[in-house]
Structures are given as C-alpha cells and as structure tokens.
PyMOL Python script that loads the backbone (N, CA, C, O; Angstrom):
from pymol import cmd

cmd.read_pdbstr("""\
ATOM      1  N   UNK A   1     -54.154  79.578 -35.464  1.00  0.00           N
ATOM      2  CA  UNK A   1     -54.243  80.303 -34.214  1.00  0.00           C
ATOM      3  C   UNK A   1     -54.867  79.381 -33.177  1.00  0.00           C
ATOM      4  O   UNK A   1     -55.914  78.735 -33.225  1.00  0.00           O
ATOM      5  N   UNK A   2     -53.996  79.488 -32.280  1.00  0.00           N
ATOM      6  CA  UNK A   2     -54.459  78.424 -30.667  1.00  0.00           C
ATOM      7  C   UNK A   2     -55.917  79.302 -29.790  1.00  0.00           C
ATOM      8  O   UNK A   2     -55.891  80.511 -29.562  1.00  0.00           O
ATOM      9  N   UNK A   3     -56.864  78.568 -29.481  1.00  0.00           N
ATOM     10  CA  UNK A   3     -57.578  79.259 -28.466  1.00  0.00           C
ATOM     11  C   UNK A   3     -56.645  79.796 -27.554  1.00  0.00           C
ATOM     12  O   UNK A   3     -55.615  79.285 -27.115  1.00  0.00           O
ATOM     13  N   UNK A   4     -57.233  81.083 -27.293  1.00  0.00           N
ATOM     14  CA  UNK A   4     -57.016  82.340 -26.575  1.00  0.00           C
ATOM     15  C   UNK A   4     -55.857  83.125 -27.049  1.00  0.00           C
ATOM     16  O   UNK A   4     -55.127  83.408 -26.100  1.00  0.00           O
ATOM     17  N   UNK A   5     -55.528  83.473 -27.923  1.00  0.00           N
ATOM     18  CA  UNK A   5     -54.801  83.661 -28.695  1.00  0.00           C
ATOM     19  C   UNK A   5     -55.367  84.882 -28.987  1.00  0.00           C
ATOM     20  O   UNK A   5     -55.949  84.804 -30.069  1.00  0.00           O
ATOM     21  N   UNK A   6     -55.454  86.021 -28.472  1.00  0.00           N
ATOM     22  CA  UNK A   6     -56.789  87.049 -28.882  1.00  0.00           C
ATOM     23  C   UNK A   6     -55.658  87.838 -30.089  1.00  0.00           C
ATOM     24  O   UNK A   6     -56.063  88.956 -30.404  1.00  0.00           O
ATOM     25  N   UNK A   7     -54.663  87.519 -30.611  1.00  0.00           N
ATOM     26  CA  UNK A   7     -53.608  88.858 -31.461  1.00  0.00           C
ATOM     27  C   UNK A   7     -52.708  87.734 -32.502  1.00  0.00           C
ATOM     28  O   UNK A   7     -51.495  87.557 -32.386  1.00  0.00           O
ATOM     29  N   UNK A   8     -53.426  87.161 -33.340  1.00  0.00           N
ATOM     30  CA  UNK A   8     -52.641  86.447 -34.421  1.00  0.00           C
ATOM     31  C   UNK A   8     -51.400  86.539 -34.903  1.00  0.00           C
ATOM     32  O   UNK A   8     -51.003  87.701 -35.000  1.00  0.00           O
ATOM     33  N   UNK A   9     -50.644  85.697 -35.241  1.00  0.00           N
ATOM     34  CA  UNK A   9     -49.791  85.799 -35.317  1.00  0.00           C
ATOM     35  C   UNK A   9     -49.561  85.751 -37.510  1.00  0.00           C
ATOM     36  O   UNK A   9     -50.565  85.410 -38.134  1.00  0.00           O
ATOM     37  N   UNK A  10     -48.500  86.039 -38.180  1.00  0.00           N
ATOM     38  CA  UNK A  10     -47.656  86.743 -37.491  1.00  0.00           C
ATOM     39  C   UNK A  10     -48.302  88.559 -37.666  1.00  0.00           C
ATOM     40  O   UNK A  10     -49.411  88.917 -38.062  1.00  0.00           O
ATOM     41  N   UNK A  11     -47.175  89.380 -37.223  1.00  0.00           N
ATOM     42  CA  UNK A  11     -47.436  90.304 -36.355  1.00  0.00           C
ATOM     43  C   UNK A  11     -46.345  91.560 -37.930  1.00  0.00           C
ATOM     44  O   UNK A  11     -45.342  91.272 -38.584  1.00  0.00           O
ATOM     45  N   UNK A  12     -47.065  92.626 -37.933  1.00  0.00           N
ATOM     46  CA  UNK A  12     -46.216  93.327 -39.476  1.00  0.00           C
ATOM     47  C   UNK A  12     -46.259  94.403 -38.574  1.00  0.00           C
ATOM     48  O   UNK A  12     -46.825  94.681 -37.517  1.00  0.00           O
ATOM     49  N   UNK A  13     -45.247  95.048 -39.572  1.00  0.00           N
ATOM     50  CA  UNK A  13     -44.507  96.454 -39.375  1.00  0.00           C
ATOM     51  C   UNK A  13     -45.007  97.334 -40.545  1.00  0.00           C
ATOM     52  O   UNK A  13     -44.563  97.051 -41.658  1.00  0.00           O
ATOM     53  N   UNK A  14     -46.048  98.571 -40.414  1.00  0.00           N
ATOM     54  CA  UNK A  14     -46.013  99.460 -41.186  1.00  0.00           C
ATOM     55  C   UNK A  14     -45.799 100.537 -40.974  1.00  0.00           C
ATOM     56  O   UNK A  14     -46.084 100.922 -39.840  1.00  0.00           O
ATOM     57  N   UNK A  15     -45.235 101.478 -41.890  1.00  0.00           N
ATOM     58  CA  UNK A  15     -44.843 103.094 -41.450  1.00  0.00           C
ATOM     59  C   UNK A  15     -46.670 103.864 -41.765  1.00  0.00           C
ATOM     60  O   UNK A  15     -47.553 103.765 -42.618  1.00  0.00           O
ATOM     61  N   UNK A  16     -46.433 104.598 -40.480  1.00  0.00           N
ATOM     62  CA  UNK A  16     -47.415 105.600 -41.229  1.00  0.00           C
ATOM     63  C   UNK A  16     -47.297 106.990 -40.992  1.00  0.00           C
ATOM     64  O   UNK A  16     -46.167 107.417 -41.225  1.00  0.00           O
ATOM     65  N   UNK A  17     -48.090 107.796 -40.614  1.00  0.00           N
ATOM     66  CA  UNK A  17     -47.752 109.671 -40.508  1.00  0.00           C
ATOM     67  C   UNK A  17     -47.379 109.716 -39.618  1.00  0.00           C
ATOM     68  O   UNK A  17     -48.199 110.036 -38.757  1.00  0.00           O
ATOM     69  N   UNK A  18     -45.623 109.394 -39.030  1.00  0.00           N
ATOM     70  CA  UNK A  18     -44.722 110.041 -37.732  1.00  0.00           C
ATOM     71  C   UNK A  18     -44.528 108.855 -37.085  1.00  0.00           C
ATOM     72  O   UNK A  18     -43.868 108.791 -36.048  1.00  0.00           O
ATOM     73  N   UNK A  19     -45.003 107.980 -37.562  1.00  0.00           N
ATOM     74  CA  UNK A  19     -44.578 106.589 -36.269  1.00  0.00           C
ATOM     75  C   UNK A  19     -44.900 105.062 -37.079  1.00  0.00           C
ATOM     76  O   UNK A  19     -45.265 104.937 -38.248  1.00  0.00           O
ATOM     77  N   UNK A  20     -44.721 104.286 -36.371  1.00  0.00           N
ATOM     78  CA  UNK A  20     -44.628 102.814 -36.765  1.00  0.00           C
ATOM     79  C   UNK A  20     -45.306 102.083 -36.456  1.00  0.00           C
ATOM     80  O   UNK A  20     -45.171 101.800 -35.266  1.00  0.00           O
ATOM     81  N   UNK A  21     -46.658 101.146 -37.357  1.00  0.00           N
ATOM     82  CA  UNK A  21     -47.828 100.466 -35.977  1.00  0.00           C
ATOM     83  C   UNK A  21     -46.938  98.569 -36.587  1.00  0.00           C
ATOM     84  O   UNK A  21     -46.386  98.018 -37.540  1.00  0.00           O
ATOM     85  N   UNK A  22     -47.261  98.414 -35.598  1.00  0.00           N
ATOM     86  CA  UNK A  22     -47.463  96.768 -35.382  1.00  0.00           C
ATOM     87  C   UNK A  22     -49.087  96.419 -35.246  1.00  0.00           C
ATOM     88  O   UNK A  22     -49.924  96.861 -34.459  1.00  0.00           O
ATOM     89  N   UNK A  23     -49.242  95.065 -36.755  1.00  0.00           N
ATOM     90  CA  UNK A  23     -50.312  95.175 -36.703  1.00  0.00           C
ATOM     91  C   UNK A  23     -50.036  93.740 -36.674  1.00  0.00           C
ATOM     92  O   UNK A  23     -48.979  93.230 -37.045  1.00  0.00           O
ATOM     93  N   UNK A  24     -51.645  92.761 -35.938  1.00  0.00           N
ATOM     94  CA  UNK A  24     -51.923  91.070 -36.469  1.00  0.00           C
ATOM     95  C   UNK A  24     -51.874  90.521 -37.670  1.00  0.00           C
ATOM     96  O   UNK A  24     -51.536  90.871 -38.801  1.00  0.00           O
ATOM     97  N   UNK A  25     -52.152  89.896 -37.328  1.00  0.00           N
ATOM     98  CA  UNK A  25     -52.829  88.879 -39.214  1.00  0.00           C
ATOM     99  C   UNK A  25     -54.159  89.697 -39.094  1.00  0.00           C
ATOM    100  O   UNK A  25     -54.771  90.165 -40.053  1.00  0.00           O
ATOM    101  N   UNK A  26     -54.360  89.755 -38.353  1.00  0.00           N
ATOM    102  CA  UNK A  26     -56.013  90.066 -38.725  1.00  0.00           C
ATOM    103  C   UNK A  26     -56.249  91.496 -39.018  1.00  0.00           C
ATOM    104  O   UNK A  26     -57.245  91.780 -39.684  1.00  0.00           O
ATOM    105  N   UNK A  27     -55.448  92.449 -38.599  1.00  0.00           N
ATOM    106  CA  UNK A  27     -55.058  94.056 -39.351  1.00  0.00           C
ATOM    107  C   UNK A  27     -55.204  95.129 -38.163  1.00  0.00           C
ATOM    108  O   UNK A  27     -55.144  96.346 -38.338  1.00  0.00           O
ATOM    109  N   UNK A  28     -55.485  94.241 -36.444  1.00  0.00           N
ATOM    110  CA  UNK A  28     -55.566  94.926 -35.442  1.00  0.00           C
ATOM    111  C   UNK A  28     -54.110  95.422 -35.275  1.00  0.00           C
ATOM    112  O   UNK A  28     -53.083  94.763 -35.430  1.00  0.00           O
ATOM    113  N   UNK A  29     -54.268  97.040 -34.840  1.00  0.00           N
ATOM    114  CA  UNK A  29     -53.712  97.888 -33.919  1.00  0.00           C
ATOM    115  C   UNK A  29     -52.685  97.138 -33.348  1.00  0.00           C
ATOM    116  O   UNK A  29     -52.927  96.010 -33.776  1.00  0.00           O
ATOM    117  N   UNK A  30     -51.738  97.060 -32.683  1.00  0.00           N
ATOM    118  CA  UNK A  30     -51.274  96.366 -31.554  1.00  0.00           C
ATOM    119  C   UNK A  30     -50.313  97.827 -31.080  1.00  0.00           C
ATOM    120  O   UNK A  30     -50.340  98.121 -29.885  1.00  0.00           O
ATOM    121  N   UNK A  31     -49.918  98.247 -31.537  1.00  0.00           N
ATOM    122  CA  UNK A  31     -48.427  99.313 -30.894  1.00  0.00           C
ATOM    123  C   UNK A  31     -48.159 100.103 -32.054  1.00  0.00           C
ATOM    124  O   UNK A  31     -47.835  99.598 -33.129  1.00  0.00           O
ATOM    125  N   UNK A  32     -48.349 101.924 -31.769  1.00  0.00           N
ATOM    126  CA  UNK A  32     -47.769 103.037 -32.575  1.00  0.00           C
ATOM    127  C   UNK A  32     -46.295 103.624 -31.956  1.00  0.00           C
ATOM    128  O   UNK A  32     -46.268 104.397 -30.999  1.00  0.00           O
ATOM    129  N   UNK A  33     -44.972 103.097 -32.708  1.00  0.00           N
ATOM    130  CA  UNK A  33     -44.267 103.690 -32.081  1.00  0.00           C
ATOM    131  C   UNK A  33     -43.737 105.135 -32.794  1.00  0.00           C
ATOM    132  O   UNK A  33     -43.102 105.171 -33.847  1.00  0.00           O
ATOM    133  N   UNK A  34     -44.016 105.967 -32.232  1.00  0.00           N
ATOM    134  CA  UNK A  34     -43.525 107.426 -32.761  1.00  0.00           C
ATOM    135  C   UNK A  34     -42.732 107.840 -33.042  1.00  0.00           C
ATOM    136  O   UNK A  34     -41.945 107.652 -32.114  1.00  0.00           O
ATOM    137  N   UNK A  35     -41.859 108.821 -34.409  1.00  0.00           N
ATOM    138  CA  UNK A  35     -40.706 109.220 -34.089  1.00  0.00           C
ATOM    139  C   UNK A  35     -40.799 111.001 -34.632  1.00  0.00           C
ATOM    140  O   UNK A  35     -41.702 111.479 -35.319  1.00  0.00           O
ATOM    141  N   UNK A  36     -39.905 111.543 -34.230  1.00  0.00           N
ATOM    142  CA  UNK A  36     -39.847 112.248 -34.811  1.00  0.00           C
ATOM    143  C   UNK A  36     -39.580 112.716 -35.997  1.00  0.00           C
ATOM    144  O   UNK A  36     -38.677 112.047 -36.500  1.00  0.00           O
ATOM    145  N   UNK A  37     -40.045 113.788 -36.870  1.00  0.00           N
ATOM    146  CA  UNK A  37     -40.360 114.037 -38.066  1.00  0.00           C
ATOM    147  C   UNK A  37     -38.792 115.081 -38.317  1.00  0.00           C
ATOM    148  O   UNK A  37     -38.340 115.738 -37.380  1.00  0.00           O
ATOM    149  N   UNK A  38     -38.155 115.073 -39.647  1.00  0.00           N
ATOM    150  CA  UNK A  38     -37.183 116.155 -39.394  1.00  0.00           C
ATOM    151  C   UNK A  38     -37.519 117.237 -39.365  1.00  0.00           C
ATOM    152  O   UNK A  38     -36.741 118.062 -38.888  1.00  0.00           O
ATOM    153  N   UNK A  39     -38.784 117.649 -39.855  1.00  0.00           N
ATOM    154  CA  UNK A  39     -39.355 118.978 -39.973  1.00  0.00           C
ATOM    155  C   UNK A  39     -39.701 119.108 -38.819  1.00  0.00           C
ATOM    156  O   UNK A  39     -40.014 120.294 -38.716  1.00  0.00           O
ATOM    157  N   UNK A  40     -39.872 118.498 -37.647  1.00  0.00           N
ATOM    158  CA  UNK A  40     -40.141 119.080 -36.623  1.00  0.00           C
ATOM    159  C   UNK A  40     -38.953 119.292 -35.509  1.00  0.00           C
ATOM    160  O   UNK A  40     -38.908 118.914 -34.339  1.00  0.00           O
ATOM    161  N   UNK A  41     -38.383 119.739 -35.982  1.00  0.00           N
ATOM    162  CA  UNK A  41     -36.785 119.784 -35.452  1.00  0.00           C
ATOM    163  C   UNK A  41     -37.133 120.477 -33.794  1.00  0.00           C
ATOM    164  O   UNK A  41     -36.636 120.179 -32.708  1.00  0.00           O
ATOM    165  N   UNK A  42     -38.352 121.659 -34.208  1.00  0.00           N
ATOM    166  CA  UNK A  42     -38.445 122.160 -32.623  1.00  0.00           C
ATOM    167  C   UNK A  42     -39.426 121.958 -31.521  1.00  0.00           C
ATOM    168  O   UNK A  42     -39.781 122.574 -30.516  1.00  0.00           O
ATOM    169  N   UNK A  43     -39.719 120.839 -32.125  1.00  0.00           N
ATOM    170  CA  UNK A  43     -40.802 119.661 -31.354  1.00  0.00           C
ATOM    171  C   UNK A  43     -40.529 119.989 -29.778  1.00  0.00           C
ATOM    172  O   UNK A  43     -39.548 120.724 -29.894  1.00  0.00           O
ATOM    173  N   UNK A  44     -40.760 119.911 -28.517  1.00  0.00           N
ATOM    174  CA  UNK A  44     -40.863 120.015 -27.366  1.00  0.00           C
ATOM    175  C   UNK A  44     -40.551 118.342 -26.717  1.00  0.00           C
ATOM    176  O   UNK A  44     -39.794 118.036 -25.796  1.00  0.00           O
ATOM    177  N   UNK A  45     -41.463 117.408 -27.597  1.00  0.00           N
ATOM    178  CA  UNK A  45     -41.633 116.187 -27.505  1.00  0.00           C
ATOM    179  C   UNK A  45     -40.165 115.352 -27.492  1.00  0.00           C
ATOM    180  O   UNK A  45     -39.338 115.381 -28.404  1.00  0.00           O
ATOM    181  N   UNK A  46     -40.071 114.723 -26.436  1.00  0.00           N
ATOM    182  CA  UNK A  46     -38.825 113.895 -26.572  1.00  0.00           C
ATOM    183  C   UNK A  46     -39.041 112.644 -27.460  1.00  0.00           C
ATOM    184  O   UNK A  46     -39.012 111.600 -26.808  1.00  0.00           O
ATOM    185  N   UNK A  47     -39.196 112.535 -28.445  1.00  0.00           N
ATOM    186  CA  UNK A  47     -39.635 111.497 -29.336  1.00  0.00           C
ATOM    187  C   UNK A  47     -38.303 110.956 -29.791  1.00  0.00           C
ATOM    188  O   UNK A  47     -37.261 111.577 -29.582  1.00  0.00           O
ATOM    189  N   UNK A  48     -38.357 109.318 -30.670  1.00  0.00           N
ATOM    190  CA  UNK A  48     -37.617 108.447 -30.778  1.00  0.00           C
ATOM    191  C   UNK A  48     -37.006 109.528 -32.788  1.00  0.00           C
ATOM    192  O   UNK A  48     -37.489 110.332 -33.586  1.00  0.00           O
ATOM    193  N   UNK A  49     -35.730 108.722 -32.579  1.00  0.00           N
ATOM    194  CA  UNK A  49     -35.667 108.866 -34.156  1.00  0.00           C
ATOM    195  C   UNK A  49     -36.557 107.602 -34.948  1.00  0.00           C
ATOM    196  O   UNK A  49     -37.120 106.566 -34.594  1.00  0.00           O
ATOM    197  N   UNK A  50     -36.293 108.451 -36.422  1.00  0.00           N
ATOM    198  CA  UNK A  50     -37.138 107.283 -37.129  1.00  0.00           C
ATOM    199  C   UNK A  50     -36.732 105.815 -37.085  1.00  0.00           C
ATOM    200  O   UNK A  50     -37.458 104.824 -37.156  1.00  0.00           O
ATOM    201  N   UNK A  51     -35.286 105.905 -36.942  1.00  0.00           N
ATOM    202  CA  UNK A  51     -34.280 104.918 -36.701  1.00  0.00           C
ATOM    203  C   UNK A  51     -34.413 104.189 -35.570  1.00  0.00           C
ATOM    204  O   UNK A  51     -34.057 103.011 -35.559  1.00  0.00           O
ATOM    205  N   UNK A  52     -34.884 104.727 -34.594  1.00  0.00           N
ATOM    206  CA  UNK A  52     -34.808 104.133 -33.362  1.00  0.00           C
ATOM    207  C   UNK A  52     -36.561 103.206 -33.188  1.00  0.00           C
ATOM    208  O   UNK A  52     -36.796 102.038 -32.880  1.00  0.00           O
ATOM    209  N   UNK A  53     -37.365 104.190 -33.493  1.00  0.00           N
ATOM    210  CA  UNK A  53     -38.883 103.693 -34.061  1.00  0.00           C
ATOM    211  C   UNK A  53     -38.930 102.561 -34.564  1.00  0.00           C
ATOM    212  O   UNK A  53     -39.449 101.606 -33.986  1.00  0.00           O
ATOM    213  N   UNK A  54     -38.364 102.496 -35.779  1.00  0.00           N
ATOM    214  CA  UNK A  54     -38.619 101.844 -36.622  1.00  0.00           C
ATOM    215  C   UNK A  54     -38.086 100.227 -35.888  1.00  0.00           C
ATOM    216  O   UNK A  54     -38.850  99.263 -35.867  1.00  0.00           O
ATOM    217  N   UNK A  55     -36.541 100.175 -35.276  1.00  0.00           N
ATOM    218  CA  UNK A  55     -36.150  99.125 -34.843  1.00  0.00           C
ATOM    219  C   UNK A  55     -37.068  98.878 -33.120  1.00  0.00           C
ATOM    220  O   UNK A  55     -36.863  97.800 -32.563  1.00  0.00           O
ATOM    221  N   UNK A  56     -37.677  99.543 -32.665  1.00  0.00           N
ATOM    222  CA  UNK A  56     -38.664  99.342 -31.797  1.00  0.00           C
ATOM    223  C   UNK A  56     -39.513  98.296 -31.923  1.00  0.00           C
ATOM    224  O   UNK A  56     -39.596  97.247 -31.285  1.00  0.00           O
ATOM    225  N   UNK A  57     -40.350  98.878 -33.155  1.00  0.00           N
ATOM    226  CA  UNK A  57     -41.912  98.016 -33.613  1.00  0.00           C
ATOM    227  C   UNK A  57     -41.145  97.055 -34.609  1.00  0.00           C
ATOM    228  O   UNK A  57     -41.959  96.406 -35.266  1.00  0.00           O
ATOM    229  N   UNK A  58     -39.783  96.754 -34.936  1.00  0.00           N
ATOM    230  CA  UNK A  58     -39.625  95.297 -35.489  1.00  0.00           C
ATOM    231  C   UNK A  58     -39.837  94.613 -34.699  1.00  0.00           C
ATOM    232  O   UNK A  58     -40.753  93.792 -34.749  1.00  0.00           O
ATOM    233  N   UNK A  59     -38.837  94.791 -33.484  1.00  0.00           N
ATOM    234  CA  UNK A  59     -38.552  93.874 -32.099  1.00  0.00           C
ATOM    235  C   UNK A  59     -39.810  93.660 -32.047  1.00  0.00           C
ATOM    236  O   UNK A  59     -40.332  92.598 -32.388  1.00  0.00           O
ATOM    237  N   UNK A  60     -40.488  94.781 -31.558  1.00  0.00           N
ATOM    238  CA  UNK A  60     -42.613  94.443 -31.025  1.00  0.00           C
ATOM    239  C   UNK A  60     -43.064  93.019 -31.555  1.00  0.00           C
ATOM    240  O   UNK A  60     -43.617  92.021 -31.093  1.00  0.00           O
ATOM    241  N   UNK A  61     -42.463  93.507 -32.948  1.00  0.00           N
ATOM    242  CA  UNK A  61     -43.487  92.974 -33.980  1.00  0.00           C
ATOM    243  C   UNK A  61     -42.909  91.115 -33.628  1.00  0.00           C
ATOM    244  O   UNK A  61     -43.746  90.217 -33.529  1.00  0.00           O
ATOM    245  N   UNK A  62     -41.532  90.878 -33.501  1.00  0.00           N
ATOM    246  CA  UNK A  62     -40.918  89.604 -33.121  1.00  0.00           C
ATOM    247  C   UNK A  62     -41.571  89.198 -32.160  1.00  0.00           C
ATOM    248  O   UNK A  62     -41.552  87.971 -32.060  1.00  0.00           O
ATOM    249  N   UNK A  63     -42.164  89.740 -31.381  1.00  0.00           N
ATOM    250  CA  UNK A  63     -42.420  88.855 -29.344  1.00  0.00           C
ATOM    251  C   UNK A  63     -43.090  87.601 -29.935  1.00  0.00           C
ATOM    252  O   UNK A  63     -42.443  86.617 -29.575  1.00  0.00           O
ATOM    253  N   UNK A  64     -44.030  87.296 -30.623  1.00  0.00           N
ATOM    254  CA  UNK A  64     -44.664  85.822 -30.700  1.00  0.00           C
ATOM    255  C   UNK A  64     -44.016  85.179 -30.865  1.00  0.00           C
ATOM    256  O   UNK A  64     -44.030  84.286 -30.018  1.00  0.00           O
ATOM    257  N   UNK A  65     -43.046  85.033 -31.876  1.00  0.00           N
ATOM    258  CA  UNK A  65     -41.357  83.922 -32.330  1.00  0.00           C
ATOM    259  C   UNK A  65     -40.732  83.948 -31.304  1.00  0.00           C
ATOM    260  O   UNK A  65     -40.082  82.926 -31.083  1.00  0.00           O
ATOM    261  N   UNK A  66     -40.660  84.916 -30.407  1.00  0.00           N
ATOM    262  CA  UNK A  66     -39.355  84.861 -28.912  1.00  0.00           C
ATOM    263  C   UNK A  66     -39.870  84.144 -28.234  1.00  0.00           C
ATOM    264  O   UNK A  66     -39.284  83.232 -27.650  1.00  0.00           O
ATOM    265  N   UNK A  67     -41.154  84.398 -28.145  1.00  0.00           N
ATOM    266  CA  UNK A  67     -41.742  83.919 -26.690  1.00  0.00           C
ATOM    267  C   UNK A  67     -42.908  82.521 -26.959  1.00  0.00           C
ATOM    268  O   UNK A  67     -44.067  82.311 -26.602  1.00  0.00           O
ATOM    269  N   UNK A  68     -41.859  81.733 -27.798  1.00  0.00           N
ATOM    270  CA  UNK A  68     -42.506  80.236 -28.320  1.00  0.00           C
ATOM    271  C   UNK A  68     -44.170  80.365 -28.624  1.00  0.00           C
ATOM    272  O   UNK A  68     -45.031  79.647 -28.116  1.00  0.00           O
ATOM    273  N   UNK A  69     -44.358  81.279 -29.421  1.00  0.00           N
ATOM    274  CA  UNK A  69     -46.299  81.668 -29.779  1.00  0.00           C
ATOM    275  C   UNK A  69     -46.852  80.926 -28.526  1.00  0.00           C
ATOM    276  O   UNK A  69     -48.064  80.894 -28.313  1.00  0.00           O
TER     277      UNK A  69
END
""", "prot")
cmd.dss("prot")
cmd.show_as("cartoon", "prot")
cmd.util.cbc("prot")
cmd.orient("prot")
C-alpha cells in the first residue's frame, strides 16, 4: 500500500442480510449495496435485484484495477 492510500487494496465482495458490502484488505466497510429480498415482494422500497446488487459491488469492488491503484 502507497502513502495515502487510506482503503487497501484489493477490495472483496461479501453477501450479507439483504445487500452486498465491499470491503479492504484491511476488513473496512467501503459500500452496502442493497437488494431486495423475495420475501419482501411488497416492499415500498425501490431496491436493486439480488442480481443487479450483486453485479454493482463487483464493479465497486474493481475501481482500484480500473483506475491504475
């Protein structure tokens, strides 16, 4: 890791209850992306599918490799 670098690289994808976090090397937070649950079919919430979630916080999880670390 380069000084100032405050979010290590690389960067993981885990599922957890309803959404998707992108986390560091180091196990920080970075992005929960949400989706909807099927059981909540009458949710109010315009939320992502799990499908759509899930390919969200990959991309997220890519920006350090795109954007030459």
């Amino acid at each position: 890791m380069s000084p100032g670098h405050r979010f290590p690289t690389p960067w993981s994808v885990e599922e957890a209850d309803g959404c998707f976090v992108v986390r560091d090397s180091n196990g920080q937070s970075l992005i929960h992306v949400h989706f909807k649950d099927e059981r909540d079919r009458g949710s109010a919430a315009k939320l992502f599918t799990r499908e759509e979630a899930e390919y969200i916080a990959a991309d997220f999880a890519k920006l350090p490799e795109l954007l030459g670390k």
